[in-house]
C-alpha positions as protocol buffer text, in pm:
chain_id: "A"
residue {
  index: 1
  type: UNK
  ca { x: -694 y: 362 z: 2529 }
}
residue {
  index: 2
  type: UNK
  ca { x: -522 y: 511 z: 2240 }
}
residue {
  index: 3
  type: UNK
  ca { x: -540 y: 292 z: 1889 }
}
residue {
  index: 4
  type: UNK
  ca { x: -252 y: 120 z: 1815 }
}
residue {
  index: 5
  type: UNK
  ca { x: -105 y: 140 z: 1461 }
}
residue {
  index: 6
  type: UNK
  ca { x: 132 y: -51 z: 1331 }
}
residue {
  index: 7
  type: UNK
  ca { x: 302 y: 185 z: 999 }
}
residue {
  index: 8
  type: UNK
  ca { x: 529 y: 45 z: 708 }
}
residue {
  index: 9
  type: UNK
  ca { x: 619 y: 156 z: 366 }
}
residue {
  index: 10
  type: UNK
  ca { x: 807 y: 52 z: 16 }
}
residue {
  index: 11
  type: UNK
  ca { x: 1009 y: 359 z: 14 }
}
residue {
  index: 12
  type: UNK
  ca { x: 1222 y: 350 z: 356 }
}
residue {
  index: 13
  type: UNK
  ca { x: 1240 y: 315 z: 740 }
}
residue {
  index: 14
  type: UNK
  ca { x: 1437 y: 707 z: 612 }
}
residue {
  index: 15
  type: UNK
  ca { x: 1173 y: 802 z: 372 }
}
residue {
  index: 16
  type: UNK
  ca { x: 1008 y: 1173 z: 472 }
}
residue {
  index: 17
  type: UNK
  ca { x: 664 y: 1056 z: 368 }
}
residue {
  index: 18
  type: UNK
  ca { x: 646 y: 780 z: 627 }
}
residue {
  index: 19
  type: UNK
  ca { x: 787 y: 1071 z: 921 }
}
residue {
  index: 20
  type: UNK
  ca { x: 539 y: 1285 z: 799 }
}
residue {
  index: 21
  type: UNK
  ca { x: 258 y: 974 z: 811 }
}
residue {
  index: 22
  type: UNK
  ca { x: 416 y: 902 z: 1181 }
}
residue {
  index: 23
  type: UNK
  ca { x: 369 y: 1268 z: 1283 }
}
residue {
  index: 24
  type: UNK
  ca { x: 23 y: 1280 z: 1133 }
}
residue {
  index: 25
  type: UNK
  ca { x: -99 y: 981 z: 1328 }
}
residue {
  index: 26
  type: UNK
  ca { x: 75 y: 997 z: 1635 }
}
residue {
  index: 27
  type: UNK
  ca { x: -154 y: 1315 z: 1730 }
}
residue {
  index: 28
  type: UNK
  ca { x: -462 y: 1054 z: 1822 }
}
residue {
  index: 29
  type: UNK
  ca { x: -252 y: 700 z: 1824 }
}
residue {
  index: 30
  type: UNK
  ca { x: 22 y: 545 z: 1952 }
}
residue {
  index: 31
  type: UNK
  ca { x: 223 y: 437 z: 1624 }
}
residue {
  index: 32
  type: UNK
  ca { x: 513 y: 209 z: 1581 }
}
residue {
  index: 33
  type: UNK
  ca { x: 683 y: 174 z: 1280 }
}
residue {
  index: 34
  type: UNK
  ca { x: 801 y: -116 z: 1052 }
}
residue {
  index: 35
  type: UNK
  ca { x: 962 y: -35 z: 747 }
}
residue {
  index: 36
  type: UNK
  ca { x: 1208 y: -182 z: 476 }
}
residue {
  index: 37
  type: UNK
  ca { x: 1586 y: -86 z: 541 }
}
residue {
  index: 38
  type: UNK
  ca { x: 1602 y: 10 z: 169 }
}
residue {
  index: 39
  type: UNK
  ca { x: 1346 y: 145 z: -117 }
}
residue {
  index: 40
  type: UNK
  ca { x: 1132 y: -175 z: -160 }
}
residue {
  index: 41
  type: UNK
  ca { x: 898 y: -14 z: -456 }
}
residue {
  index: 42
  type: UNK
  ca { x: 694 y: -224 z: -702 }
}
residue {
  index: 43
  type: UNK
  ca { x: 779 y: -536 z: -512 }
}
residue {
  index: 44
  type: UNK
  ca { x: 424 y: -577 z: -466 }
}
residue {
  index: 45
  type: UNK
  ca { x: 340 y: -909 z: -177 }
}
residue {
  index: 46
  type: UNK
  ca { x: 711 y: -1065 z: -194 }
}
residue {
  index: 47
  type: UNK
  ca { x: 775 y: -1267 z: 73 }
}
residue {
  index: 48
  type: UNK
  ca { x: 1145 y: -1349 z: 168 }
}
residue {
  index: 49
  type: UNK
  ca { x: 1143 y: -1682 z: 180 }
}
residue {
  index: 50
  type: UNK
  ca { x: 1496 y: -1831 z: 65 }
}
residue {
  index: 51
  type: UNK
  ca { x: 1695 y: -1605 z: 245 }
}
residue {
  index: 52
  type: UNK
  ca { x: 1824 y: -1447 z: 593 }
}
residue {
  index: 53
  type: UNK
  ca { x: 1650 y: -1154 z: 701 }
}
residue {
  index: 54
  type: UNK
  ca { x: 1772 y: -868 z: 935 }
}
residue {
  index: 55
  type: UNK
  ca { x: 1587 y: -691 z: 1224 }
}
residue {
  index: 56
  type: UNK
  ca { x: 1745 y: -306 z: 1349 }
}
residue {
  index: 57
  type: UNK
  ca { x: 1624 y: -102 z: 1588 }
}
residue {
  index: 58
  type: UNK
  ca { x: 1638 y: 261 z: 1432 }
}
residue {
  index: 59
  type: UNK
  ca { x: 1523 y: 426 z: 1757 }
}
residue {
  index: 60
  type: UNK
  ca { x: 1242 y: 337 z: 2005 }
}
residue {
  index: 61
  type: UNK
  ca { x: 943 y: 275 z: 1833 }
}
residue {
  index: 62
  type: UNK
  ca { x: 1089 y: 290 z: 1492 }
}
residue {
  index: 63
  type: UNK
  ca { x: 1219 y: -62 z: 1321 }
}
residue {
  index: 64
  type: UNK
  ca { x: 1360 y: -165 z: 1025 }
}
residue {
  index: 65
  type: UNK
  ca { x: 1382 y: -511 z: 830 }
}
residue {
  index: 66
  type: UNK
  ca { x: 1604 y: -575 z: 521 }
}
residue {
  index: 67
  type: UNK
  ca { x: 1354 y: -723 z: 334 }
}
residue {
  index: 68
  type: UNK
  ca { x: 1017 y: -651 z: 151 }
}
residue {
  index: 69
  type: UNK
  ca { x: 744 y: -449 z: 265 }
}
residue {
  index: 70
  type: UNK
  ca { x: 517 y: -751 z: 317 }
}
residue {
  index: 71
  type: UNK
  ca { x: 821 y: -903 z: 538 }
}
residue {
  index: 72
  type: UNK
  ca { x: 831 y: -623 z: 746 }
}
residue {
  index: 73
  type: UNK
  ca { x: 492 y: -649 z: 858 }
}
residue {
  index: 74
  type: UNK
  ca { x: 469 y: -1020 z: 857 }
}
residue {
  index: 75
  type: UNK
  ca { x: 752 y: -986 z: 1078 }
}
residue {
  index: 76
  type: UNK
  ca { x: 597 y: -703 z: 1357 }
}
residue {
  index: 77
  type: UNK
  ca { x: 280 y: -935 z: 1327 }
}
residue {
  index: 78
  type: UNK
  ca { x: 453 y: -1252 z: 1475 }
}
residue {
  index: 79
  type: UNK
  ca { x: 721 y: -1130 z: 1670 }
}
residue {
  index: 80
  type: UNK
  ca { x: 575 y: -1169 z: 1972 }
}
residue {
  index: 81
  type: UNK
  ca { x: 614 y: -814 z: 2177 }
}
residue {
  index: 82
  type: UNK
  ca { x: 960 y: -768 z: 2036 }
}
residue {
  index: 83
  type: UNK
  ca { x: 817 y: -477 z: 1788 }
}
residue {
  index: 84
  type: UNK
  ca { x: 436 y: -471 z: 1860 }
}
residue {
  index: 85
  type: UNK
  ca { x: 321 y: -471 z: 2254 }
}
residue {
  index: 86
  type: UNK
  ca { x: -8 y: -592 z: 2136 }
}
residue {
  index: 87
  type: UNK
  ca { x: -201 y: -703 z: 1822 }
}
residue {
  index: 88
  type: UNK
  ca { x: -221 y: -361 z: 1628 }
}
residue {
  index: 89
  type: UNK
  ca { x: -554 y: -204 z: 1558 }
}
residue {
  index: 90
  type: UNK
  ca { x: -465 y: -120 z: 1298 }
}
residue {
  index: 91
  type: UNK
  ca { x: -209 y: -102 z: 994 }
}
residue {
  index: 92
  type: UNK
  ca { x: -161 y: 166 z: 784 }
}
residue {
  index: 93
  type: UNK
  ca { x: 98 y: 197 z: 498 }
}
residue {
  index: 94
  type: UNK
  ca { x: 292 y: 492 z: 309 }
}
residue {
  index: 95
  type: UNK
  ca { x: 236 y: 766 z: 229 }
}
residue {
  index: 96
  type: UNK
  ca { x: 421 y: 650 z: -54 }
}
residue {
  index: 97
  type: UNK
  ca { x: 591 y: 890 z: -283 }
}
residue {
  index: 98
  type: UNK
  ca { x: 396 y: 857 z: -604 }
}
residue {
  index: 99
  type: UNK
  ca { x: 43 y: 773 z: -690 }
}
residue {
  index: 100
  type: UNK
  ca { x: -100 y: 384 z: -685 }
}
residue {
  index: 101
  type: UNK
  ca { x: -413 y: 440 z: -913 }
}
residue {
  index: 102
  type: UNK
  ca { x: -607 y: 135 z: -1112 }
}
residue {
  index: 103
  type: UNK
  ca { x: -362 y: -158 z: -1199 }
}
residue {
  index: 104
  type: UNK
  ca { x: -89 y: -40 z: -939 }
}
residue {
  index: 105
  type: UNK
  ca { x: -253 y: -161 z: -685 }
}
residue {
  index: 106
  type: UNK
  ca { x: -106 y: -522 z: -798 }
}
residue {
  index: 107
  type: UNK
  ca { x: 246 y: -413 z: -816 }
}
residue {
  index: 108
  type: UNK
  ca { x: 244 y: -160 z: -536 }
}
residue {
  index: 109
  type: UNK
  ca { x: 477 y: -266 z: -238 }
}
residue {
  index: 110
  type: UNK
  ca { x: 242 y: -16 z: -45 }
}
residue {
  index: 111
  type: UNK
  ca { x: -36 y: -125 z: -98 }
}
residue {
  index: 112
  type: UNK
  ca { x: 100 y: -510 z: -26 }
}
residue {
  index: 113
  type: UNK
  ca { x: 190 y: -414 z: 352 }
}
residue {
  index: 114
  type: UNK
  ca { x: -177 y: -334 z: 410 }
}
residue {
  index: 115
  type: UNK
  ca { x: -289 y: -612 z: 228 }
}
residue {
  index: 116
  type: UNK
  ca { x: -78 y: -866 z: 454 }
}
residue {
  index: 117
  type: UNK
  ca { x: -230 y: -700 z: 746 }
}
residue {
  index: 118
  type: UNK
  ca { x: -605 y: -754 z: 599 }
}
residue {
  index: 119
  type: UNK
  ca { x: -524 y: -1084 z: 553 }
}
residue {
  index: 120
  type: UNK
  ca { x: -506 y: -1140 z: 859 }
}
residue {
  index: 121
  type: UNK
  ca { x: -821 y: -966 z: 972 }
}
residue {
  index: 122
  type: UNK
  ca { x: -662 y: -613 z: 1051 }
}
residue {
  index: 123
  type: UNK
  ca { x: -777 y: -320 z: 899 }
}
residue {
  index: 124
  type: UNK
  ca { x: -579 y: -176 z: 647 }
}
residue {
  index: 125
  type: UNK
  ca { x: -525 y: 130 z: 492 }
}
residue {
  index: 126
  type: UNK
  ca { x: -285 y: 179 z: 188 }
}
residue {
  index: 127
  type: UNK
  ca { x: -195 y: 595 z: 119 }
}
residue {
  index: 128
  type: UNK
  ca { x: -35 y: 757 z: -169 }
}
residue {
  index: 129
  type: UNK
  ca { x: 7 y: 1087 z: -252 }
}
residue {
  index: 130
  type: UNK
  ca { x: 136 y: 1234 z: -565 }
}
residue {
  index: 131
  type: UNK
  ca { x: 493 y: 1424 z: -568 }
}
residue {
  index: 132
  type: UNK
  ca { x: 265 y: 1731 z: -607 }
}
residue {
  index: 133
  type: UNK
  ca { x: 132 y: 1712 z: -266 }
}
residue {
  index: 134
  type: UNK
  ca { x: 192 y: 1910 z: 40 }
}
residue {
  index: 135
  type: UNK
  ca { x: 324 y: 1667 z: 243 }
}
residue {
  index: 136
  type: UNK
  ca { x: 162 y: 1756 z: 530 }
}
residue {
  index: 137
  type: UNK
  ca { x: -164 y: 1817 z: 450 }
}
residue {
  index: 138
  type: UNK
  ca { x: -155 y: 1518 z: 280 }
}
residue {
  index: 139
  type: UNK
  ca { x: -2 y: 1319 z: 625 }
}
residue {
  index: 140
  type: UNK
  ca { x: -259 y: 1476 z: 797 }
}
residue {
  index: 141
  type: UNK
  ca { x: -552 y: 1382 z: 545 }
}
residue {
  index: 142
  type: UNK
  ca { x: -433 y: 1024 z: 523 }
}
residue {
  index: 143
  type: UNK
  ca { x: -404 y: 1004 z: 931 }
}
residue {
  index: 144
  type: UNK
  ca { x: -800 y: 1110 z: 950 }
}
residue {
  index: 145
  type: UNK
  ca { x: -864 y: 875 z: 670 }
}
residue {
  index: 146
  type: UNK
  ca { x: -744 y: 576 z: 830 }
}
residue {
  index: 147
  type: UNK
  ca { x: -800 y: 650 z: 1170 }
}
residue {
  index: 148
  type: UNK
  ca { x: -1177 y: 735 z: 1017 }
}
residue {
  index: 149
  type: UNK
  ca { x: -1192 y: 383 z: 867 }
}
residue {
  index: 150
  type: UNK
  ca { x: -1070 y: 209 z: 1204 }
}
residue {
  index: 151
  type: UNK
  ca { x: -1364 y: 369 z: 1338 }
}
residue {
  index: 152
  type: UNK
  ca { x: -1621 y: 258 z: 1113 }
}
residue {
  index: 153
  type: UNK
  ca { x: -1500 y: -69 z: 1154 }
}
residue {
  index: 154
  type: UNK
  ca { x: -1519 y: -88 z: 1541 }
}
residue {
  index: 155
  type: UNK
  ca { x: -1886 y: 69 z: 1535 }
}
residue {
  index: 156
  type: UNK
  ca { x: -1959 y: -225 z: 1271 }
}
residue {
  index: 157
  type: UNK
  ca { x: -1715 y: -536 z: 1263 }
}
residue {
  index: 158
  type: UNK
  ca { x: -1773 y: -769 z: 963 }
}
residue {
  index: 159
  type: UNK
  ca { x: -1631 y: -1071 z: 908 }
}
residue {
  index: 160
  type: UNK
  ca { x: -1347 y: -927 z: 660 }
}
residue {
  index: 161
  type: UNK
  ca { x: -1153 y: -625 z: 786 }
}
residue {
  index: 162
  type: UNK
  ca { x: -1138 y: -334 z: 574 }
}
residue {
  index: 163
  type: UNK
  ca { x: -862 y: -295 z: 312 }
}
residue {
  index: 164
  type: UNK
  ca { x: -850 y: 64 z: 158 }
}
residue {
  index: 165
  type: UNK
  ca { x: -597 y: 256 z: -117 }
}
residue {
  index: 166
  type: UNK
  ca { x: -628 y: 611 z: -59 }
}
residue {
  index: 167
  type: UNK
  ca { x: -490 y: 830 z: -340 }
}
residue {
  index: 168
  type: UNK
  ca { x: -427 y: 1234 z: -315 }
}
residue {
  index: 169
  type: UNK
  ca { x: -334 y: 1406 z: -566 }
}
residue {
  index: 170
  type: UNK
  ca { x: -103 y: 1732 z: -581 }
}
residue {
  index: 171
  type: UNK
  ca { x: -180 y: 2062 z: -411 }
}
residue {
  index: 172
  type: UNK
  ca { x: -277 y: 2083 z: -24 }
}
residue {
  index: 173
  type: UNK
  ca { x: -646 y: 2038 z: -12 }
}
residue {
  index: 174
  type: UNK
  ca { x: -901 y: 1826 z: -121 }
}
residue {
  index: 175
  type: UNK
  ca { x: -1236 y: 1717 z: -143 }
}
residue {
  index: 176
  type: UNK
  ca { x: -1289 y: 1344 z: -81 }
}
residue {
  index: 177
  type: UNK
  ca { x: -1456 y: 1059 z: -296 }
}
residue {
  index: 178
  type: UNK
  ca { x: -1525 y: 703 z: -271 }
}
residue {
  index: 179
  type: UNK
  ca { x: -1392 y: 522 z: -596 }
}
residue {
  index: 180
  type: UNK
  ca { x: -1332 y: 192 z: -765 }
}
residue {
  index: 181
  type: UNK
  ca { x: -1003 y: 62 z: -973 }
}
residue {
  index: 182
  type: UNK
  ca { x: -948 y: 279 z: -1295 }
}
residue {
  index: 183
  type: UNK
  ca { x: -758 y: 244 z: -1594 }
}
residue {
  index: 184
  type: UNK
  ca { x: -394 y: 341 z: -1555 }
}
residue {
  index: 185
  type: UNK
  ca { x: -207 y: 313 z: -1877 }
}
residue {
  index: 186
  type: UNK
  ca { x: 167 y: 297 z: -1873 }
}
residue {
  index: 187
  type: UNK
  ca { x: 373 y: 278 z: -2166 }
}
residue {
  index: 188
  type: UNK
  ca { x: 495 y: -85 z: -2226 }
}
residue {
  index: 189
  type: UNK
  ca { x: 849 y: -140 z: -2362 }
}
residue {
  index: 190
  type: UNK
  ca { x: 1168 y: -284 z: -2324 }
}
residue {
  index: 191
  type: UNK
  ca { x: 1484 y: -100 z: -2403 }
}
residue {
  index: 192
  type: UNK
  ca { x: 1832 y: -259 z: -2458 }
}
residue {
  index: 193
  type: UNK
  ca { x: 2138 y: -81 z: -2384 }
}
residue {
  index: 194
  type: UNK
  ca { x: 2459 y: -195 z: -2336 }
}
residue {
  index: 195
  type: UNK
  ca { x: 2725 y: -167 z: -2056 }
}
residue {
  index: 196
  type: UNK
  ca { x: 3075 y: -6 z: -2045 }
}
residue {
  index: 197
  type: UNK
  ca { x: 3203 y: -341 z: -2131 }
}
residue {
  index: 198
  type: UNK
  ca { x: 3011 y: -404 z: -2413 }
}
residue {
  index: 199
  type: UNK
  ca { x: 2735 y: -623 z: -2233 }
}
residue {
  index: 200
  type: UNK
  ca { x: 2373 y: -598 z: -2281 }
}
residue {
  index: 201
  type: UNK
  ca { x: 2114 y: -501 z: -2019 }
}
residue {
  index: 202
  type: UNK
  ca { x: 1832 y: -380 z: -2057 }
}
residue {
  index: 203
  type: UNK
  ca { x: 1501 y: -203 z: -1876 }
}
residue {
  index: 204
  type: UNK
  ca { x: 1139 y: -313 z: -1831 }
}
residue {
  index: 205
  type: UNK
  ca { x: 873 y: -49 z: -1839 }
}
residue {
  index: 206
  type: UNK
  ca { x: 811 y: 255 z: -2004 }
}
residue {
  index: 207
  type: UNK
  ca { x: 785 y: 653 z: -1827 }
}
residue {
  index: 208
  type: UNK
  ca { x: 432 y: 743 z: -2012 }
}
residue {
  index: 209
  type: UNK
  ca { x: 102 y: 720 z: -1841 }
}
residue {
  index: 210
  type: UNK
  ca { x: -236 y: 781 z: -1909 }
}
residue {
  index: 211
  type: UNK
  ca { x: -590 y: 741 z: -1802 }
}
residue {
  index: 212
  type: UNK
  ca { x: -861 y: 581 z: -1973 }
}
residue {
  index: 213
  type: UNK
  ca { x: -1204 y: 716 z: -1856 }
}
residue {
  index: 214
  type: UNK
  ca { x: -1390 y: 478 z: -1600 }
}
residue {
  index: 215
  type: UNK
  ca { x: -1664 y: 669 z: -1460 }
}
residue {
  index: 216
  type: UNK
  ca { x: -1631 y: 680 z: -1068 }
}
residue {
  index: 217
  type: UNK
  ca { x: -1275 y: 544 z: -1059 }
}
residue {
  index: 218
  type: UNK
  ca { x: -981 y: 651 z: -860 }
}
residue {
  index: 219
  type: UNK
  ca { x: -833 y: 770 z: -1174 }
}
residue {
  index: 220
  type: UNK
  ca { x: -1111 y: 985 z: -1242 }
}
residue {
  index: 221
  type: UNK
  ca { x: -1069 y: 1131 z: -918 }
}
residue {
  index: 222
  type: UNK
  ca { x: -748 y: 1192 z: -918 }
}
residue {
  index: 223
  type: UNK
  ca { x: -808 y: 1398 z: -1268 }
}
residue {
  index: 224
  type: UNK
  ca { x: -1053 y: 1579 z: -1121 }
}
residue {
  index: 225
  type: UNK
  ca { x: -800 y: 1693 z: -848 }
}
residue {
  index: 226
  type: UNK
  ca { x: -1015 y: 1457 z: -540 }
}
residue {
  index: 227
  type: UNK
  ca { x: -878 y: 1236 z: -308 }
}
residue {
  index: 228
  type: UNK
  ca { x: -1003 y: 882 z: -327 }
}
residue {
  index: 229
  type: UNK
  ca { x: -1087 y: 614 z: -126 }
}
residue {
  index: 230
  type: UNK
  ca { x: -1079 y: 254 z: -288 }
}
residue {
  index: 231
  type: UNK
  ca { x: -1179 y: -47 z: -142 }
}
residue {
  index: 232
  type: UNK
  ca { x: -1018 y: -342 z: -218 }
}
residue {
  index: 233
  type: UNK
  ca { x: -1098 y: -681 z: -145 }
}
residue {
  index: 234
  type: UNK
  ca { x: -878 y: -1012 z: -89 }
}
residue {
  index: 235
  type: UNK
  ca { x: -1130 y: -1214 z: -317 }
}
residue {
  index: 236
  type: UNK
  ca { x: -1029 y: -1296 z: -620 }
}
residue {
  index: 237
  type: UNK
  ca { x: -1198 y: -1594 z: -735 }
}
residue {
  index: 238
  type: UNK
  ca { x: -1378 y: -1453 z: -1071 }
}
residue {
  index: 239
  type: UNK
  ca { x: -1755 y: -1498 z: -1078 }
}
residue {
  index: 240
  type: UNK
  ca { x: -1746 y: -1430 z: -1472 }
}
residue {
  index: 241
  type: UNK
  ca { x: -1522 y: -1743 z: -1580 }
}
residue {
  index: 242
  type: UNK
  ca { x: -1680 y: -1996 z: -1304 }
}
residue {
  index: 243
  type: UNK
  ca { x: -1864 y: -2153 z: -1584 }
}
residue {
  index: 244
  type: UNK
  ca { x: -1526 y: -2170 z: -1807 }
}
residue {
  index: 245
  type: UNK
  ca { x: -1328 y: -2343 z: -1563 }
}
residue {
  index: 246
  type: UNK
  ca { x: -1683 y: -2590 z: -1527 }
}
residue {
  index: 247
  type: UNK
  ca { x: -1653 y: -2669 z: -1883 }
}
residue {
  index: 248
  type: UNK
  ca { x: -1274 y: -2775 z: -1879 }
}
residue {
  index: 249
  type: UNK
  ca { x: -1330 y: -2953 z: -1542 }
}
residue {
  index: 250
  type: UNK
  ca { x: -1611 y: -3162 z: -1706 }
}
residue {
  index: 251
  type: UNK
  ca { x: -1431 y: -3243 z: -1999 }
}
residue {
  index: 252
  type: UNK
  ca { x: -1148 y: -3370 z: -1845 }
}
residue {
  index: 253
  type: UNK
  ca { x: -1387 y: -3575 z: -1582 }
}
């Protein structure tokens, strides 16, 4: 039986990235798609909670939900068989149209549809490719990738599935690397303008970006002109402040 692989995005049910992801995957798995009805980016694990949310059938195989891309595959998940026929083996999400390297990962409504997937013990696979990229070659890389990873999960289930951000950066071919978070810099700044009738707006976050070096990081790789493959992991408790949050505990005992 052919794996079944439930796709979303943040940039579209129309975006060419995810057709080109569909295409890519569809040559070894059956594939059906979930995807915000609109650009969903930086939305990172939004739910929809306080509002209606709308289900349309683009064509067979192919859905959209008005909504986040966490809602779309929260709703494909527990629909029933109205969008999935079965429990997916897998979930893959993107390719997204721009990079999600070091701290993106916790804005990134990309990487957020694979992470509500791993939460609930699917494996997950997040890809983004730079605007640089052949889109093809990079559909085609990030098909093998997470179609590779499904693998190596069947031949040896754990008790957490996998959750993986896969990177590529521009051209149309690359050699691969396993990587950890790097240091993605942006440029932080708020600018205030003001409309054409004289009221004030204004936008969050600035256009530069850098890298810090982080030996063996996904921005490292991506510098270097590799692909990576990061793992990420849905624990967050942090082993270095256990004793801090002792103390105050204690004190307040």
């Amino acid at each position: 039986m052919r794996p079944l692989v439930l796709l979303s995005n943040d940039d579209g049910v129309a975006a060419p990235n995810l057709a080109a992801l569909r295409a890519a995957l569809l040559v070894s798995a059956d594939v059906i798609v979930c995807a915000p009805e609109l650009n969903q980016s930086a939305t990172s694990h939004s739910l929809s909670l306080h509002r209606i949310l709308r289900l349309r059938a683009v064509e067979p195989a192919i859905f959209a939900v008005d909504g986040t891309p966490a809602d779309c595959v929260y709703t494909a998940l527990h629909s029933g068989t109205r969008i999935l026929p079965r429990r997916p083996d897998l979930v893959v999400s993107g390719m997204n149209h721009g990079l999600n390297l070091g701290v993106d990962v916790f804005y990134s409504g990309t990487v957020a549809a694979a992470r509500e997937a791993a939460i609930r013990g699917i494996p997950a696979v997040a890809i983004s490719a730079d605007e640089g990229a052949d889109r093809a070659a990079a559909a085609a890389l990030g098909a093998t990738i997470a179609l590779a990873a499904l693998a190596g999960y069947r031949r040896a289930p754990t008790t957490a599935a996998p959750l993986l951000s896969v990177n590529i950066p521009p051209g149309n071919a690359w050699p691969v690397r396993s990587t950890c978070l790097g240091a993605r810099l942006y440029t932080e700044e708020v600018e205030y303008r003001r409309d054409p009738r004289g009221r004030e707006y204004l936008w969050i976050g600035g256009a530069g970006v850098r890298h810090d070096h982080v030996a063996g990081s996904d921005t490292e790789a991506h510098d270097a002109g590799v692909a990576s493959i990061t793992p990420l992991t849905l624990e967050l408790t942090a082993p270095s402040t256990v004793r801090l949050a002792a103390e105050i505990a204690a004190s307040l005992a």
